[in-house]
C-alpha positions as CSV (number, residue, x, y, z in Angstrom):
1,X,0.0,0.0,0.0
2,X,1.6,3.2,-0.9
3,X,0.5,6.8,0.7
4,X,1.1,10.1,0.2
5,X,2.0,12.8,2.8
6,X,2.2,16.1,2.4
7,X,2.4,19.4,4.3
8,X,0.5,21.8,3.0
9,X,-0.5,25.2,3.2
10,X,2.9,26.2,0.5
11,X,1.6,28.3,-2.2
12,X,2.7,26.1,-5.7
13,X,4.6,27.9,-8.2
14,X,6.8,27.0,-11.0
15,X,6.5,25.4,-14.9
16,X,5.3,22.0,-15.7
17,X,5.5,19.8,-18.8
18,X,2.8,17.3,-18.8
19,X,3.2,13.7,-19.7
20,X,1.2,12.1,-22.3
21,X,-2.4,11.1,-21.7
22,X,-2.6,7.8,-20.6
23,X,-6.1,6.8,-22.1
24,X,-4.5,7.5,-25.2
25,X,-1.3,5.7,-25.0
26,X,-3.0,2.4,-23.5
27,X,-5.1,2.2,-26.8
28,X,-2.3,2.9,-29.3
29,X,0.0,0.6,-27.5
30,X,-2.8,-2.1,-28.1
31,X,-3.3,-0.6,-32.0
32,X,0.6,-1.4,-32.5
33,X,0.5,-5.3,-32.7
34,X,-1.8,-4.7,-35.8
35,X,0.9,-3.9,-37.8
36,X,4.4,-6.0,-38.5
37,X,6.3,-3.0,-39.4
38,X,8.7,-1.0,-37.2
39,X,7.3,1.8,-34.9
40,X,8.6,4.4,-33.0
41,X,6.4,6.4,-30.1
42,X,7.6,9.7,-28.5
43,X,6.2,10.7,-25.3
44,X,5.7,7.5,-23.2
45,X,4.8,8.0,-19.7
46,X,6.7,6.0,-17.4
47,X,3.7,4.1,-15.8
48,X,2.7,1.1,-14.3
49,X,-0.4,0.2,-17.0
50,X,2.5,0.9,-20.0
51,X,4.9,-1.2,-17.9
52,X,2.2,-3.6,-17.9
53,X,1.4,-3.7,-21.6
54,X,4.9,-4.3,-22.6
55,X,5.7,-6.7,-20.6
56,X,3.0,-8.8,-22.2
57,X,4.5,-7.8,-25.5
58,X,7.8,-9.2,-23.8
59,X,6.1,-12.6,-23.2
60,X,4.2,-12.4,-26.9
61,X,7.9,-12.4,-28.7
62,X,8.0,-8.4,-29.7
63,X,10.9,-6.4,-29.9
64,X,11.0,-4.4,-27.0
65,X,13.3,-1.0,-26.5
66,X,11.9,1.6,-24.3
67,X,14.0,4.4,-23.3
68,X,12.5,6.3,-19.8
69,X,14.6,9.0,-19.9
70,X,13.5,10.2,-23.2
71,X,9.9,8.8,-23.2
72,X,10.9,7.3,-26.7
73,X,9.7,3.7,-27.1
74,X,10.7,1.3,-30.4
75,X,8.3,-1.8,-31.2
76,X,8.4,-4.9,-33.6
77,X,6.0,-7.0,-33.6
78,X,6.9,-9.2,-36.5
79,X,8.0,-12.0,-34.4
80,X,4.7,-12.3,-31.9
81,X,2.9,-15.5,-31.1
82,X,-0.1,-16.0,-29.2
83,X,-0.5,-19.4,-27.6
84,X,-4.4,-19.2,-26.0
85,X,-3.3,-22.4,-23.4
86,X,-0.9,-20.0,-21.9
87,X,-1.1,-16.5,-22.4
88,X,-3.7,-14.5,-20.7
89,X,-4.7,-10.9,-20.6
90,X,-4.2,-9.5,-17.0
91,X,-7.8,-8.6,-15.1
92,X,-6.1,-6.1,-13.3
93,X,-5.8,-3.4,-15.9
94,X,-9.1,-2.1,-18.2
95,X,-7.8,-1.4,-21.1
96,X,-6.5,-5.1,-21.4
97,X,-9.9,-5.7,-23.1
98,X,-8.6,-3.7,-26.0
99,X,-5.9,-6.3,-26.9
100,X,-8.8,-8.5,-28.0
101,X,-9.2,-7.1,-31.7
102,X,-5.6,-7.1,-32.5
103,X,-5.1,-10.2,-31.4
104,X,-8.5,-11.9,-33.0
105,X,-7.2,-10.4,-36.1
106,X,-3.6,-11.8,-35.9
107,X,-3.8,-15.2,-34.5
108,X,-7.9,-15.7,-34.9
109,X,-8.2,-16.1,-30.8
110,X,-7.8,-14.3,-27.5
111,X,-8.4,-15.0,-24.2
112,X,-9.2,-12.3,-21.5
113,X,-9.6,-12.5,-17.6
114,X,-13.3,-13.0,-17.3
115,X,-13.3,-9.6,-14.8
116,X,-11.1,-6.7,-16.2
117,X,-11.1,-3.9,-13.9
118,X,-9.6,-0.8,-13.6
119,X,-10.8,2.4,-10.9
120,X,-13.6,1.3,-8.7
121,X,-16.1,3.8,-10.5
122,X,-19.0,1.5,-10.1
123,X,-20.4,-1.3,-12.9
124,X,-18.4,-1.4,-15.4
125,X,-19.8,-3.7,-17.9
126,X,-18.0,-5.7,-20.5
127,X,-21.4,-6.1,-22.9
128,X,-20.6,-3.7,-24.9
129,X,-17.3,-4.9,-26.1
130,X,-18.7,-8.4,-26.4
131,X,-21.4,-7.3,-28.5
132,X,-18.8,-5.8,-31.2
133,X,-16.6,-8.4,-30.8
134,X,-19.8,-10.8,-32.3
135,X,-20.9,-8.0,-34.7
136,X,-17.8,-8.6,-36.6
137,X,-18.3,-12.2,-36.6
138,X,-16.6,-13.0,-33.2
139,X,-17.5,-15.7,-31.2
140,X,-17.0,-15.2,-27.1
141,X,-17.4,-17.6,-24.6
142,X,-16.7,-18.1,-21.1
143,X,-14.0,-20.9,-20.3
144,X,-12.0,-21.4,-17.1
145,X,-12.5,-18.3,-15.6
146,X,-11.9,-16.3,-18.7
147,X,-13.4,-15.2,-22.0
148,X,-12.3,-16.5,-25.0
149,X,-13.0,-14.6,-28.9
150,X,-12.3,-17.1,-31.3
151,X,-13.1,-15.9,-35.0
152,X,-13.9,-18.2,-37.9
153,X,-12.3,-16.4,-41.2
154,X,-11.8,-13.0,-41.5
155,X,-14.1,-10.5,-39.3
156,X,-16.6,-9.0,-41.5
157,X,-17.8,-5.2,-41.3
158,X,-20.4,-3.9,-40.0
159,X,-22.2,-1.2,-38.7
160,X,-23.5,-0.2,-35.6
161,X,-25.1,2.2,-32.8
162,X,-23.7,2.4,-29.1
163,X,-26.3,2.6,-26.6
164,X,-23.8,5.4,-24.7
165,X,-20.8,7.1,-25.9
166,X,-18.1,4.4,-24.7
167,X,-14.5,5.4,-25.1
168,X,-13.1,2.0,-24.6
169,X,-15.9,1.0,-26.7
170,X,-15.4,2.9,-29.6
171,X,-11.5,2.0,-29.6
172,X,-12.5,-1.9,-29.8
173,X,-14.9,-0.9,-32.3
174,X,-12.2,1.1,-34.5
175,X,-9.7,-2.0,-33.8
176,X,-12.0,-4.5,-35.3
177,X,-13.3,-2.3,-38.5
178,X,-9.3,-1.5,-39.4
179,X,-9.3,-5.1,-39.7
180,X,-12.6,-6.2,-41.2
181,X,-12.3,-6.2,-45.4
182,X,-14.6,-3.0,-46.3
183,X,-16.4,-0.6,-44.6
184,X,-17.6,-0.2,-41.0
185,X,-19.7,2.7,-39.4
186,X,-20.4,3.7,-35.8
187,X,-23.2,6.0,-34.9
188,X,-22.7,7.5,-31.1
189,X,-19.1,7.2,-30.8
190,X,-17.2,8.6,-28.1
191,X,-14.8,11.8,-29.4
192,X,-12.5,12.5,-26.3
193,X,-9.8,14.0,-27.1
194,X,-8.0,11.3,-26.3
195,X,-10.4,8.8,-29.4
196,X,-9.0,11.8,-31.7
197,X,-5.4,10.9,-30.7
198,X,-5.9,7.1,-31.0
199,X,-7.9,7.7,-34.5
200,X,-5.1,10.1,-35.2
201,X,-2.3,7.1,-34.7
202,X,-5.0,4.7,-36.5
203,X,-4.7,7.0,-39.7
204,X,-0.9,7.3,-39.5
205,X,-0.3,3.7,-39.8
206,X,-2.4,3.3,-42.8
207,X,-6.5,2.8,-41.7
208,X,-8.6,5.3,-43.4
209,X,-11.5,6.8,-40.8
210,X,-13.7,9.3,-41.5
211,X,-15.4,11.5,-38.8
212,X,-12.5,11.8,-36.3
213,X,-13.9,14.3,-33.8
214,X,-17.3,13.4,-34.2
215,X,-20.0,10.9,-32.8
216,X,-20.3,8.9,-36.4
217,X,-17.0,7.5,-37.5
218,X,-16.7,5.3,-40.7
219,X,-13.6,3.1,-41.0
220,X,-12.3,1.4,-44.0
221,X,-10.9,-1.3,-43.2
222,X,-8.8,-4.8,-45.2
223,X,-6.4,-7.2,-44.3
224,X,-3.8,-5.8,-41.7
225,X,-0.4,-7.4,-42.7
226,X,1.2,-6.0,-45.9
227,X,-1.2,-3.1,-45.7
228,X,-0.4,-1.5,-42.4
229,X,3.4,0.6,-42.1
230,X,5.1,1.7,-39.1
231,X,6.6,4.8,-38.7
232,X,7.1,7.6,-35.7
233,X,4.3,9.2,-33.6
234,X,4.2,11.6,-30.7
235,X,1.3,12.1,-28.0
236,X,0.1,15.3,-27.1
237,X,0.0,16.7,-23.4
238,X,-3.1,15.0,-21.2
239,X,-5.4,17.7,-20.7
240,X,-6.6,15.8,-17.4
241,X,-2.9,16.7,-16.0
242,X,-2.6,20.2,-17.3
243,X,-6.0,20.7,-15.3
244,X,-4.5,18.9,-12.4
245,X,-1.6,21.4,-12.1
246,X,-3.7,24.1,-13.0
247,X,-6.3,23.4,-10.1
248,X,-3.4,22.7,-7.7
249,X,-1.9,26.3,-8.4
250,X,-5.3,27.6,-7.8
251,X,-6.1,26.0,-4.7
252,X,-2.8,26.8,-3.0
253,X,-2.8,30.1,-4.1
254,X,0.3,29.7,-6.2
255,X,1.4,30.6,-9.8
256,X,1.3,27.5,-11.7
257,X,1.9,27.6,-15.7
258,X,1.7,24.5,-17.3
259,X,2.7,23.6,-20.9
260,X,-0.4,23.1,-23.1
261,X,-0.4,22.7,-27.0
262,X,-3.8,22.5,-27.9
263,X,-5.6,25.2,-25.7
264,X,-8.4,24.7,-28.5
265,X,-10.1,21.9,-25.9
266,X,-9.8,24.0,-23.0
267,X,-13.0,26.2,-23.1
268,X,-15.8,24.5,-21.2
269,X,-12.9,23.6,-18.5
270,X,-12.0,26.9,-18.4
271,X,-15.7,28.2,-17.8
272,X,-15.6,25.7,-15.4
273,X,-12.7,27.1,-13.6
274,X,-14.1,30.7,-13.8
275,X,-17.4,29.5,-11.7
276,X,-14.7,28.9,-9.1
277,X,-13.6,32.5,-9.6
278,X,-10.3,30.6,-11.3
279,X,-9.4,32.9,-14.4
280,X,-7.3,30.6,-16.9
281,X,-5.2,32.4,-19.7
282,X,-3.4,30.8,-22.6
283,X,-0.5,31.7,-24.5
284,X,3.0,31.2,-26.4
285,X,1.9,27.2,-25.4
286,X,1.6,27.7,-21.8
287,X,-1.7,28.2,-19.5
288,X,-1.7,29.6,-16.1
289,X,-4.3,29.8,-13.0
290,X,-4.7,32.9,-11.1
291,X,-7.7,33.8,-8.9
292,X,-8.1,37.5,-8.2
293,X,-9.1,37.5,-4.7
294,X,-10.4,34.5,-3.0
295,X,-12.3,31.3,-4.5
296,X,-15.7,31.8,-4.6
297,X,-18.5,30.2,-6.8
298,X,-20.1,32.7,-8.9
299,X,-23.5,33.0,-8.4
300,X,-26.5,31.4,-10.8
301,X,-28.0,34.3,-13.0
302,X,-31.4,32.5,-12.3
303,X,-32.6,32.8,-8.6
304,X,-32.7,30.1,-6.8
305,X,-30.3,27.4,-8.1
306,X,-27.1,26.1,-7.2
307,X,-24.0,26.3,-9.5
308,X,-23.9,22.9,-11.0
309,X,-21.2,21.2,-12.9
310,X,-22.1,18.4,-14.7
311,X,-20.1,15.9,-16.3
312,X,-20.9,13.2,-19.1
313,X,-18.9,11.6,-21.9
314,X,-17.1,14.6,-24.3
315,X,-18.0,17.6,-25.3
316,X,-19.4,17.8,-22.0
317,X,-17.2,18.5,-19.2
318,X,-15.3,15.3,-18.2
319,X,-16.5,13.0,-15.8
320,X,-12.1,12.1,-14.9
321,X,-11.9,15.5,-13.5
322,X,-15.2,16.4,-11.6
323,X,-13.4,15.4,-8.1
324,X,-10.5,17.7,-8.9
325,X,-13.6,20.6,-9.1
326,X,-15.1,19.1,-6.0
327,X,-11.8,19.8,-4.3
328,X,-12.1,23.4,-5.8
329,X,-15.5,23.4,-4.4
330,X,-15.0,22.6,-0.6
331,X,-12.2,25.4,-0.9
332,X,-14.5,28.1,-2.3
333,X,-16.9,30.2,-0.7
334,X,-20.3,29.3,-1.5
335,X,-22.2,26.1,-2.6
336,X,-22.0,24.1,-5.9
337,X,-22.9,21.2,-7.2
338,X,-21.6,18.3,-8.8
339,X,-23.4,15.9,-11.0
340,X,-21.6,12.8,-12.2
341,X,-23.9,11.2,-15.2
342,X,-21.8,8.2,-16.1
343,X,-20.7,6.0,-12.9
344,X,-22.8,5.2,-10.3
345,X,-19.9,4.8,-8.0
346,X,-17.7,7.2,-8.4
347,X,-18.4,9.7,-5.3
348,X,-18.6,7.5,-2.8
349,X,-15.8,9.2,-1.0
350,X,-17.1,12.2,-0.4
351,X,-17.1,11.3,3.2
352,X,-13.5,11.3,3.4
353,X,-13.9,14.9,3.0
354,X,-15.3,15.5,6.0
355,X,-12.4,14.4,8.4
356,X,-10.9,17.2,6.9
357,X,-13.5,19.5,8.1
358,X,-15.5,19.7,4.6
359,X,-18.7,20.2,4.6
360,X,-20.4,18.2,1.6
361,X,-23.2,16.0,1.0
362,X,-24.6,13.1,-1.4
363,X,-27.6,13.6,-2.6
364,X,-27.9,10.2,-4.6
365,X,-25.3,8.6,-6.4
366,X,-24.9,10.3,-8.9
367,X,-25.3,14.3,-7.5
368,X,-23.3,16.0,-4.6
369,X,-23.2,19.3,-3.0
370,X,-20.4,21.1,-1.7
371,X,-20.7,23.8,1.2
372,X,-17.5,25.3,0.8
373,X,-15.4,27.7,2.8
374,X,-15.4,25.7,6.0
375,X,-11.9,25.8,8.2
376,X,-10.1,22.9,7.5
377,X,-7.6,20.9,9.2
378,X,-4.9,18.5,8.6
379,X,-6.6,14.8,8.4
380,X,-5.5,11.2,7.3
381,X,-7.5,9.7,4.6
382,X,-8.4,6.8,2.5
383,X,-8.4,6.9,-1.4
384,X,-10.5,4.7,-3.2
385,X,-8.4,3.0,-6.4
386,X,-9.9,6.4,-8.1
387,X,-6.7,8.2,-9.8
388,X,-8.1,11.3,-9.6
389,X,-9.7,11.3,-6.5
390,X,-6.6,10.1,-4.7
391,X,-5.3,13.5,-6.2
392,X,-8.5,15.4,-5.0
393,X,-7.8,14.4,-1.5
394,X,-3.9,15.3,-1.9
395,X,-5.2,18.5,-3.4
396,X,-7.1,20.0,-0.1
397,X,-4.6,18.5,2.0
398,X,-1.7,20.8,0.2
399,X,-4.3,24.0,0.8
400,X,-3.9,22.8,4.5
401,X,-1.3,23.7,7.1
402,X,0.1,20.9,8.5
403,X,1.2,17.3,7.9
404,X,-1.9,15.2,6.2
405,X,-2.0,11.4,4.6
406,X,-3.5,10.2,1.6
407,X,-3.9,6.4,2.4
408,X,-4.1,4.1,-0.8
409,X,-2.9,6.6,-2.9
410,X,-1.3,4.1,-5.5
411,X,-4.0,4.7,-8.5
412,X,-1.6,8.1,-9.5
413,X,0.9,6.1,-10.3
414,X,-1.5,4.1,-13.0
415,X,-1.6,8.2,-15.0
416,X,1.0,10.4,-13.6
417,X,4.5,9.6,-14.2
418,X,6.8,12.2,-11.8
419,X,4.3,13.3,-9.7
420,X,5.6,13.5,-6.5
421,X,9.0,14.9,-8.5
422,X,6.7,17.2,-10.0
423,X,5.0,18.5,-6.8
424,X,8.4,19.1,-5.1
425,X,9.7,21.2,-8.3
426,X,6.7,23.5,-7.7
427,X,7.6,24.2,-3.6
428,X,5.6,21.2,-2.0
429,X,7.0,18.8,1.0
430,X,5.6,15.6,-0.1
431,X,6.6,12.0,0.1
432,X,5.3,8.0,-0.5
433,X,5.8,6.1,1.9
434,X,4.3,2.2,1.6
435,X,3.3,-0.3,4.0
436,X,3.0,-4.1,3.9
């Protein structure tokens, strides 16, 4: 078990560069093994879900050179077996789900831990992947405690409608169609930024899709060896971290300017941050928090109501960083809340606020309400395996004087590479420390 403790109450200040975005990096990684030809990836966070990934490229047979210091990462998968009777996918890690399609394409089989897990956000159900798995022409069926996708000749296209915007959905979606002979359509597809990076890789190695950006994407797809290339390909900055930073400047009262080259998503997050009385500026690359007074929710136009922010799959705002707002929130003067429309688990720790001295409460799963302003104190508390909300916690804690603990605070390791590194380069005392 690895915690973090911090004192707080230091104003942050400083520069960051952001690492790459991990939900884009775990789906690219995946997209590689399509493709026999060289490749070379810039920008690789050094994280425990990559580590993951290529170690089972280790144990496939790829060609394996990652360089840490640089980020820069060289594959080759033109010697990779799959043997079903002994290699599994590992249940530990979500996005394991999206080696399926690559691997039903390559060696006709896969076989997945029947309970793939990642943050404890509530149900997540596999379903949807199973049903495009047998759209193109998969067969999935349960065996020893896993699932195995067998496919009978090549996987066909197809086209089809999500019943919710599914990033990890639409990924195993695009996977299949680049390898189905002709063309494949999805109507309600998740656009994240991160599904425009991923598409973005997808195109660069050869697989033509049209729509990237939108809810309807069309992919044309073939036979993947001899018709997919290699080549080099470098991941943008994770918006989730440049908000992190940002938000931590803001609620310490710092100076934080964090490197950002596409401020073009930044918009509805930076309205966000201005309901917090947070005024975000971008320029020459580089955005940076500063709050003119105090935080303070702004006040509804319309009588009455409470300042809401409410999160759903993209364009809205995203669900990943409504507890680094709800942090923002128990800071602020004033009352706000926060309305989580995807997972029906994914506030549950809003009583760990409270041994802070927050006043907040849950209206129903989904909905919670912040009373902010409240003097705070130093407190020890437990993370759920939330990445974000182990940072939420860590977040009030370093607006705090005194010496506080984030128990269980492991999950930022799974996204943010340096962190703690980070954190001290900006002025904070913070440490891990583990226990057995």
């Amino acid at each position: 078990m690895s915690n973090l403790i911090v004192h707080g109450g230091t104003p942050l200040r400083g520069r960051i560069t952001p690492s790459a975005n991990k939900n884009a990096v775990l789906p690219v990684l995946c997209a590689t093994l399509l493709t026999d030809r060289p490749l070379r990836l810039h920008g690789v966070p050094d994280i425990t879900d990559v580590g993951k990934i290529l170690a089972i490229f280790r144990t496939l047979g790829s060609e394996v050179r990652m360089d840490h210091a640089t980020g820069t990462l060289d594959l080759h998968h033109h010697a990779t077996r799959f043997d079903p009777a002994c290699h599994r996918l590992p249940e530990e890690m979500r996005s394991s789900i999206m080696l399926v399609p690559p691997l039903l394409a390559r060696f006709g089989v896969a076989r997945l831990e029947d309970n793939v897990k990642g943050c404890t956000l509530g149900v997540r159900e596999i379903d949807p992947h199973v049903e495009v798995f047998r759209r193109f022409g998969g067969a999935v069926e349960r065996a020893d405690g896993s699932l195995l996708v067998r496919r009978d000749g090549p996987l066909r296209p197809t086209d089809h409608w999500l019943d919710y915007a599914s990033v990890t959905t639409t990924e195993n979606f695009v996977l299949c169609a680049a390898a189905a002979p002709g063309v494949s359509t999805l109507t309600n597809a998740a656009c994240e930024p991160h599904v425009q990076e991923f598409c973005r890789f997808m195109a660069m190695i050869g697989v033509r899709i049209d729509g990237i950006g939108t809810s309807r994407l069309t992919v044309h797809g073939g036979p993947t060896f001899g018709r997919l290339g290699g080549g080099e390909f470098r991941f943008d900055e994770d918006f989730h971290e440049i908000t992190t930073f940002l938000a931590l400047g803001a609620i310490t009262g710092g100076d934080v300017v964090v490197r950002n080259s596409a401020p073009e998503q930044f918009p509805l997050i930076d309205r966000t941050f201005a309901k917090f009385g947070v005024e975000i500026v971008h320029a020459d690359g580089w955005s940076r928090a500063s709050v003119p007074g105090a935080l303070r929710v702004q006040t509804p136009f319309t009588p009455n109501v409470l300042t809401k922010v409410e999160a759903a799959p993209w364009p809205y705002f995203p669900v990943d960083l409504l507890p680094i707002f709800i942090a923002l929130g128990v800071r602020a003067q004033g009352n706000a809340m926060f309305w989580n429309k995807v997972y029906d688990g994914a506030l549950g720790w809003a009583g760990e606020l409270s041994k802070f001295g927050a006043h907040v409460f849950q209206s129903d799963p989904h909905r919670l309400v912040t009373f902010g302003g409240n003097p705070l104190t130093p407190a020890v508390v437990e993370s759920p395996y939330i990445i974000r909300v182990a940072i939420a916690l860590f977040m009030v804690a370093s607006s705090i004087d005194g010496r506080s603990e984030i128990r269980n605070a492991a999950p930022i390791r799974r996204a943010h590479p340096r962190f703690v590194e980070n954190l001290r380069s900006l002025g904070v005392q913070v440490e891990w420390t583990s226990e057995e």
